[in-house]
N, C-alpha and C positions, 0 to 999 in steps of 0.2 A: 423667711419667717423668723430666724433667729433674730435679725436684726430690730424686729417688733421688741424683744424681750432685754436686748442689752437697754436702753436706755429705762425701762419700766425703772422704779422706786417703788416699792410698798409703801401702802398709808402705815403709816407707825403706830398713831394711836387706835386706829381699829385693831391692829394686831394685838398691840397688846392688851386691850379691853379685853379680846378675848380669848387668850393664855392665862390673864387672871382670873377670868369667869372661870374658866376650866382649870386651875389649880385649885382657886377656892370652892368647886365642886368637887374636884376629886377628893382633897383635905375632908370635911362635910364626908362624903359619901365612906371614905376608909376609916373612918373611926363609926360609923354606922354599921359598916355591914361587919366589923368585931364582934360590936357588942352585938346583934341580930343579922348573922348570914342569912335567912334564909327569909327576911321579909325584902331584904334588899341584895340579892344578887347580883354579879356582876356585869353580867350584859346589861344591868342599868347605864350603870359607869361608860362599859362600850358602846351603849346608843346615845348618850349624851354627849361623847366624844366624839362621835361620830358626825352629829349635830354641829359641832363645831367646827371641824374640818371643811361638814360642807359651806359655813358661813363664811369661810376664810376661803375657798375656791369660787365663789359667787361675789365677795365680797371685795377681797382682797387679792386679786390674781392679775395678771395682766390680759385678762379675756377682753377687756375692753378695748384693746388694741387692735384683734381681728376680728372682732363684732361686724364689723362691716364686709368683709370677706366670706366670713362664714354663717350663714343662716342657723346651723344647728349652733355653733357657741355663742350667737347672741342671744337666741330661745334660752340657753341652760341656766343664767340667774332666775331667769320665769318659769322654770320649771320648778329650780330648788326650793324658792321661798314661797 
């Protein structure tokens, strides 16, 4: 199974779409919850990061290598999105 994963490449431009999406939300969100902690808390921040993690393991991961091996890792982008 390792050998599935040496030749993968990540898409680049997905990735970094979304590192920028999620820097320029947390940017956004860290001068928000200064000036009003407490209308925007931080498990904001961690569900929205969160959010994008899973986009990046659905999106950008080399699951589509064993999609065809395994029935539950091809189901998990149709589960995430």
């Amino acid at each position: 199974m390792y050998s599935l994963f040496e030749s993968w490449t990540p898409p680049l431009g997905t990735v970094s779409m979304l590192l920028v999406t999620a820097a320029i939300y947390a940017g956004g969100f860290r001068r928000l919850h200064q000036q009003m902690p407490d209308r925007f808390p931080t498990w904001r921040l961690t569900a929205f990061l969160c959010g994008i993690a899973t986009l990046l393991v659905a999106i950008a991961s080399p699951l589509e290598r064993v999609d065809d091996q395994l029935l539950q890792v091809h189901m998990t982008p149709s589960i995430l999105s």
